[in-house]
C-alpha positions in Angstrom: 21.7 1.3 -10.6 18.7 3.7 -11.2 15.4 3.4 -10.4 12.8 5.5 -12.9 9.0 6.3 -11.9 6.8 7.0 -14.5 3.3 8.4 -14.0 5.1 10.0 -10.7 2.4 12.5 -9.8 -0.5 10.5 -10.5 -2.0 8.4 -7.6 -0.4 5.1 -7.8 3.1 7.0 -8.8 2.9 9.2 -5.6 2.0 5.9 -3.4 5.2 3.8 -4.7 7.2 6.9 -3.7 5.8 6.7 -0.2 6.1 2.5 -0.1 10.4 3.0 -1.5 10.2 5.2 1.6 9.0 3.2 4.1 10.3 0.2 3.1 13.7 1.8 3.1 14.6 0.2 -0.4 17.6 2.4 -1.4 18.7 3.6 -5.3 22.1 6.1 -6.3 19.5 7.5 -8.2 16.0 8.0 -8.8 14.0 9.4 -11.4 10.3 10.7 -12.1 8.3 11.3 -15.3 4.9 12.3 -16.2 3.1 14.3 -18.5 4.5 17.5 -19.8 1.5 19.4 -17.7 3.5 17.9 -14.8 7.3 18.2 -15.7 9.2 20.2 -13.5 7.2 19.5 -10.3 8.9 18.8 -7.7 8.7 15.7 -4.9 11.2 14.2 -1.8 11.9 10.6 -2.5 14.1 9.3 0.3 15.0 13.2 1.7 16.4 13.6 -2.3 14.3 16.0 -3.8 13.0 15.0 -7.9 12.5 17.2 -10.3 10.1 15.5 -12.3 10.7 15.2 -16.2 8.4 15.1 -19.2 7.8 11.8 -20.4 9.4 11.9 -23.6 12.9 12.9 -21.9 12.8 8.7 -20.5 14.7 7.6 -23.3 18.0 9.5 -22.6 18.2 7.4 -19.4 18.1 4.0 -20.0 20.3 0.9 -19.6 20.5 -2.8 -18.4 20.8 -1.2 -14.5 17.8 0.7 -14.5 14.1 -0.5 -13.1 11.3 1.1 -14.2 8.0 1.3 -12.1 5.3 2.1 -14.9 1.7 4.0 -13.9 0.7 5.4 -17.0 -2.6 5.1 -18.7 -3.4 2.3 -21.5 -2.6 4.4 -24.9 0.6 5.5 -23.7 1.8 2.4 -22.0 0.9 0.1 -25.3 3.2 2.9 -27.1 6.1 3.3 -24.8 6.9 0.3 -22.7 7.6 -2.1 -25.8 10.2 0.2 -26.7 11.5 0.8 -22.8 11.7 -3.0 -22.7 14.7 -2.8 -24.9 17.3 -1.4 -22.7 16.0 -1.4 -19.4 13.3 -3.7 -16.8 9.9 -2.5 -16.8 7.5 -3.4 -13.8 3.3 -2.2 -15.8 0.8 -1.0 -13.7 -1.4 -1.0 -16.3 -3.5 -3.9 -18.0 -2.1 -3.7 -21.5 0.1 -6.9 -21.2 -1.7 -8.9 -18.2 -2.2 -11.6 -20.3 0.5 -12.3 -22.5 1.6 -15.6 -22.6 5.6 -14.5 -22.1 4.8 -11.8 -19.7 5.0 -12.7 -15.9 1.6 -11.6 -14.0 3.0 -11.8 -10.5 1.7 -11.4 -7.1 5.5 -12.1 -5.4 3.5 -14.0 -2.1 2.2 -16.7 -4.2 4.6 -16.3 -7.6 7.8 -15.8 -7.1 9.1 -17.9 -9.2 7.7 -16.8 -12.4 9.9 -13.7 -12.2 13.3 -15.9 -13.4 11.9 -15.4 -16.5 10.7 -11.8 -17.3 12.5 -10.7 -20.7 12.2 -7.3 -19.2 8.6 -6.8 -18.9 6.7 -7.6 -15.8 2.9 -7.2 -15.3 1.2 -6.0 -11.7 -2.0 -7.8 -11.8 -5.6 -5.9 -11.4 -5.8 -4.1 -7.7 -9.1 -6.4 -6.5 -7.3 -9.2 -8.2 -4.8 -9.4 -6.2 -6.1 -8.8 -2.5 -8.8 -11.9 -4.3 -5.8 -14.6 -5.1 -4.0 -13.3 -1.9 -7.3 -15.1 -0.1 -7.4 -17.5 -2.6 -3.7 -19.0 -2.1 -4.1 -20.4 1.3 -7.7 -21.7 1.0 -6.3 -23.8 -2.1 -4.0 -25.6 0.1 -7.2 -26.9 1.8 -9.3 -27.6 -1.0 -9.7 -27.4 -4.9 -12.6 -24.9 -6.0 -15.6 -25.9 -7.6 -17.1 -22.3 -7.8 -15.9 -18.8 -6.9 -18.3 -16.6 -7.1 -18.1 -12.6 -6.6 -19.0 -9.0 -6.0 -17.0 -6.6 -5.9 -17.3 -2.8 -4.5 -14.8 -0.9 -6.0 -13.5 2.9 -4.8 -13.3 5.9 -6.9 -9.5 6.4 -6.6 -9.3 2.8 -9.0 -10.2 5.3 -11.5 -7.8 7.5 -11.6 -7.1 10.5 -9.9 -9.6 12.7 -12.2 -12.2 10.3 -11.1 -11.5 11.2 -7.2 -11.9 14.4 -8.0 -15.1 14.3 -10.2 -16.2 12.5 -6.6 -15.3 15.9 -4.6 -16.9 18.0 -6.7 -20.2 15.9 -7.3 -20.0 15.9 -3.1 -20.2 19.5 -2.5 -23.5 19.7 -4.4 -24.9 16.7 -2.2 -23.4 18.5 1.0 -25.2 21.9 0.4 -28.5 20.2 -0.9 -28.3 21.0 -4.3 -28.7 18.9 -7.5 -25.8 16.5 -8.3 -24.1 18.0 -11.1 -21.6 16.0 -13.0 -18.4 17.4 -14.4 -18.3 17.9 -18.5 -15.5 15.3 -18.5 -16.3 13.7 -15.8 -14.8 9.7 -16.0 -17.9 8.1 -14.9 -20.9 7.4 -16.8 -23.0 7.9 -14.7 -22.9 10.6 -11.2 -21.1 8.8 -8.9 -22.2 10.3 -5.9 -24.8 9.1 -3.4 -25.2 6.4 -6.6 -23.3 3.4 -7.4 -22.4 2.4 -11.1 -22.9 -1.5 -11.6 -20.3 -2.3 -14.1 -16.8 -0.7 -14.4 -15.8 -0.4 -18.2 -17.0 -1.9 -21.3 -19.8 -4.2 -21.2 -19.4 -7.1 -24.1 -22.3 -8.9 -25.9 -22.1 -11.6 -23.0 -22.9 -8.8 -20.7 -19.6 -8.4 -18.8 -17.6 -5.5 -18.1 -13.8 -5.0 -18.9 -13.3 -5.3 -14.7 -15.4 -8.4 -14.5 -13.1 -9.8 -17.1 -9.9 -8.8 -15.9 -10.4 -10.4 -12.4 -11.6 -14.0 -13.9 -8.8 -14.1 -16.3 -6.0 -12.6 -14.3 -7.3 -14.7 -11.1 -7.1 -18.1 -13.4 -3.3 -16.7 -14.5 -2.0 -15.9 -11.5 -3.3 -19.4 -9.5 -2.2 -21.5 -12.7 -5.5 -22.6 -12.4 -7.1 -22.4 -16.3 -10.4 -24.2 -15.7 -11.2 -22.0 -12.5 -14.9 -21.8 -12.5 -15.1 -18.1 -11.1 -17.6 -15.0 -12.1 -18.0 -11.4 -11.0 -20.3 -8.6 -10.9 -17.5 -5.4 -10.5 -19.6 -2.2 -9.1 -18.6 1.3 -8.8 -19.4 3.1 -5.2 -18.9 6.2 -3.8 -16.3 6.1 -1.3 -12.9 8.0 -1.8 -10.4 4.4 -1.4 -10.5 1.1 -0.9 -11.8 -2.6 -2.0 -14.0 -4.8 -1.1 -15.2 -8.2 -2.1 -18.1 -10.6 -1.0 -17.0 -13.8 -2.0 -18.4 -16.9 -2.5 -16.5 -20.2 -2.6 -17.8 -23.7 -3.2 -14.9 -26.1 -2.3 -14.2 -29.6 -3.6 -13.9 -31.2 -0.3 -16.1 -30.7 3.2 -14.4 -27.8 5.3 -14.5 -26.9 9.0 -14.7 -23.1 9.3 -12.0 -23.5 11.8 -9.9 -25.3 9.4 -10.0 -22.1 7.5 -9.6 -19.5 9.9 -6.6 -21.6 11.0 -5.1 -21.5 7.5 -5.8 -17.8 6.5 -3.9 -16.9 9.9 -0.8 -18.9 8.5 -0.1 -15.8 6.0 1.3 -12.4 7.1 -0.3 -10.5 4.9 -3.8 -11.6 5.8 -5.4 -9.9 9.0 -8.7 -12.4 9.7 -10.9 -10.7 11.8 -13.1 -13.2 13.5 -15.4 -10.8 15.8 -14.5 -7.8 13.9 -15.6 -6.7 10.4 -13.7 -5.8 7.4 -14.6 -2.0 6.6 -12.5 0.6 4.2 -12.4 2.9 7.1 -9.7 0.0 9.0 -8.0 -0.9 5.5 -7.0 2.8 4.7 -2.8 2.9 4.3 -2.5 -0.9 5.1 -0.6 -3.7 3.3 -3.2 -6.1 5.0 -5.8 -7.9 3.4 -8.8 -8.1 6.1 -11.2 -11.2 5.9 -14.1 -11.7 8.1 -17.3 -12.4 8.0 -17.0 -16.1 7.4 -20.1 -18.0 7.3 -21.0 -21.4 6.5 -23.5 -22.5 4.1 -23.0 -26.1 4.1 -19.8 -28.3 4.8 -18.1 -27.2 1.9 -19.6 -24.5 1.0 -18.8 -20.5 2.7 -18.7 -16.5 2.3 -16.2 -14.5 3.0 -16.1 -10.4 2.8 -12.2 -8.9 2.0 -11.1 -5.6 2.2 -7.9 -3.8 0.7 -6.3 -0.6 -0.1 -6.2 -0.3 -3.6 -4.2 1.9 -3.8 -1.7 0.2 -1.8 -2.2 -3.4 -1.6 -3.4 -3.6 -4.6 -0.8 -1.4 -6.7 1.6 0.4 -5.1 3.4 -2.2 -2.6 2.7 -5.3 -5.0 4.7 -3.1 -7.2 7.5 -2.3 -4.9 7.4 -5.8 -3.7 7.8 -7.3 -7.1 10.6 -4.7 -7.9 12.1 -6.5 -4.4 12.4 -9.7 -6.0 14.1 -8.5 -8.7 16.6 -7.4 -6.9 17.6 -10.4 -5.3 17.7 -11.8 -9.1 
């Protein structure tokens, strides 16, 4: 059985190397791939040290054994992974196949299930979808939604690991009091630093963004849940990693905010902080999804503020966790 990581170097693909560590999950053999500016790099996966291979070279290793963990950007995942698909499993990062109708979307703590039928191609949702529908899940048990609405605050590393560094450099010219100067190809429209950019890809004619998009549809996938009456306003801030969401739900039926506390403390994965409040600087290299700040606004409706790693949470150990499940297939 072989386990191949492609995108190894870039963010996500050094974080799933870290989570296969810590979670102890043990291959014969593992394998990396990147770009060809990366290829022969080298990285310790599990005290075995990988040489990492151009991208191209993933073809000569394929078969009905081997798992691939994909983190590669859009062009090159809508190019490759239909052909990968053929000989071996494929677990996408990215958003190309999200919403295909025969591709599983999964988040493995609400569905499992879905994985039975994967025809080799699994999808790992949207990283501020998931720590959403992971708050989501238990609250539906309570109560049907009549409106979700949200904002999210998104960190730079869920662009990419050129955008964290555009955010270094643009910092050292706010540090030493000089004019914020933005990179030639810099990822962002806009300077990033000591700014935040309200919209997080292309805005459409209806005025949403590619992220606002992603979140309602993949949300409404994810649940099972078609007619979920949900928006979002995605915005760009300057901080270096992690989430966060301020969420609004209107529920069908009249809610104690006891009731809900009681029910978002049934799930492991969900740290509800009733006196404390959910900051990036607590989520940072955490598998947790922190809720607080729950207030009432009427008997059925309330506010909630999460908080996740992206990174993590929201790509890296969904990932891993899905790759799990497979396993036990």
């Amino acid at each position: 059985m072989r386990l191949i990581i492609l995108g190894i170097t870039g963010l996500v693909g050094r974080k799933i190397c870290q989570i296969i560590e810590e979670r102890k999950l043990e291959f014969p053999e593992i394998l990396g791939f990147a770009s060809q500016e990366s290829a022969g790099e080298k990285l310790l996966v599990n005290n075995k040290e990988i040489e990492v291979k151009e991208l191209k070279e993933v073809f000569n290793y394929l078969d009905e054994n081997t798992y691939i963990l994909s983190s590669l950007e859009e062009r090159i995942t809508q190019e490759i992974i239909p052909q990968l698909r053929e000989k071996a499993i494929v677990i996408d990062n990215s958003s190309v196949f999200r919403l295909y109708e025969d591709v599983p979307l999964c988040v493995p703590e609400i569905n499992k299930d879905i994985l039975k039928d994967h025809k080799n191609l699994i999808a790992n949702p949207n990283c501020t979808t998931i720590q959403l529908v992971l708050v989501l899940h238990p609250l539906r048990r309570l109560s049907e939604f009549k409106k979700i609405v949200l904002t999210s605050l998104q960190s730079v590393s869920g662009a990419g690991e050129n955008a964290l560094e555009e955010y270094y450099y643009e910092t050292e010219f706010l540090a030493i009091g000089d004019e914020i100067q933005r990179a030639s190809d810099s990822p962002f429209p806009f300077i990033i630093v000591d700014n935040i950019i309200p919209f997080i890809g292309e805005i459409n004619e209806e005025g949403y963004c590619k992220e606002e998009l992603k979140i309602i549809n993949e949300s409404r996938k994810i649940l099972s849940y078609p007619n979920l009456d949900i928006t979002a306003t995605t915005i760009r801030v300057p901080i270096s990693n992690c989430h966060s969401i301020s969420l609004y739900i209107e529920f069908e039926k009249e809610l104690e905010r006891e009731q809900i506390i009681e029910e978002l403390k049934k799930e492991n994965y969900l740290k509800v902080l009733e006196e404390g409040i959910p900051m990036p600087i607590i989520a940072k290299e955490s598998d947790l999804v922190y809720v607080g700040r729950i207030r009432k606004v009427s008997n059925n409706q309330y506010w909630f503020f999460i908080v996740a790693d992206n990174l993590r949470r929201g790509a890296a150990t969904n990932a891993v966790l899905i790759l799990e499940e497979l396993l036990k297939i």
